[in-house]
N, C-alpha and C positions, 0 to 999 in steps of 0.2 A: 644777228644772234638767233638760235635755233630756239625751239621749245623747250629747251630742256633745264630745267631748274638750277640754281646756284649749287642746292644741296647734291639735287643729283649729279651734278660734275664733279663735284668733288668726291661724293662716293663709289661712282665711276673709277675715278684716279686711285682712289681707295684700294679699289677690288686690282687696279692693275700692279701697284705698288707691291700689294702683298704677293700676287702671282708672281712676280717677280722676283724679291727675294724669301719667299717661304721655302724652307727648306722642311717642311711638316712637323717643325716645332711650334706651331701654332695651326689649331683646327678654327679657323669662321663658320660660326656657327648662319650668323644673321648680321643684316646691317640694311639700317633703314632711317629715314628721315624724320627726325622727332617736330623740327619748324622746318620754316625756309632756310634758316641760318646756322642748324646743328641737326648731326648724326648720331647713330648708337652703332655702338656692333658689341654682339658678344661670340666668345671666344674662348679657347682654352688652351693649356698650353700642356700638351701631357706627358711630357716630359719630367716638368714640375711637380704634375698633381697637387697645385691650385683651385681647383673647382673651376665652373664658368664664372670668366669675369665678363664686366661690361666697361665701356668708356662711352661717353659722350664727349664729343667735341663741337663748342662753338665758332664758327669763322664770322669774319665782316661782309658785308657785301660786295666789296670789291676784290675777293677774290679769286672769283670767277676770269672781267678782265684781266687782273695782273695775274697770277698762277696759280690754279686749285689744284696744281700738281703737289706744289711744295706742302698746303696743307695736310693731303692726303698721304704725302711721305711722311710728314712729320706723325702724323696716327700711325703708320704701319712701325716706323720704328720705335714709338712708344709702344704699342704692343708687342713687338719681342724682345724688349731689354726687360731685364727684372722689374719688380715691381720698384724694390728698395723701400724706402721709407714713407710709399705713396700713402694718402687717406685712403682707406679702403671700407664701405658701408654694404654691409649684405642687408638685402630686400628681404620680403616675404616668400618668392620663390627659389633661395637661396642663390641669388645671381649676386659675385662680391662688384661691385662697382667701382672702380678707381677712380680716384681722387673729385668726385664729386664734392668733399664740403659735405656741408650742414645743407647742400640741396637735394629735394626729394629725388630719391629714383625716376627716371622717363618708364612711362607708359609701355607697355610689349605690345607690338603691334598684332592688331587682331587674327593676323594672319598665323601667326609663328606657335608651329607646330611644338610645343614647350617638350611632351613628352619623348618626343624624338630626343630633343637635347639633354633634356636631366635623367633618360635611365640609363 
């Protein structure tokens, strides 16, 4: 097995998932590793005019061996089917969050240039 993280293979599969079927009903904004075991990306879909959402997704450790593909599918088609009836919690920098729960928003990684994405 190579260097390369649990998380990051699966957001690897992530980034390939959506290049593949995006047809620019959805802009990625960002997408980055909140643990070893979950990602964030945020996103918009401007067609909708929704605002920037975010998701975070949790996987298990094993699925790296078995298929970080199917995880990373599984993100990319939750991001462009509607929302529906998800829980949806906007943060302080107005990012809506899907289906998070009653759990706190993840952290924005220090990198991420925010005003590029919110003007």
């Amino acid at each position: 097995m190579d260097e390369q993280s649990e998380v990051e293979r699966v957001m690897a599969a992530f980034q390939m998932a959506m290049d593949q079927m995006n047809d620019r009903k959805v802009v990625i904004h960002a997408v980055w590793a909140d643990t070893a075991y979950s990602a964030c990306v945020l996103y918009e879909r401007p067609l909708v005019k929704d605002g920037v959402l975010g998701r975070r997704v949790e996987f298990s450790p094993h699925v790296v061996e078995g298929d970080p593909a199917s995880t990373a599918d599984a993100l990319a088609q939750n991001i462009v089917e509607p929302l529906g009836r998800a829980h949806v919690f906007t943060d302080n920098w107005g990012i809506s969050w899907v289906g998070l729960g009653s759990a706190q928003a993840p952290a924005l990684p220090p990198d991420l240039n925010w005003g590029s994405i919110s003007s």
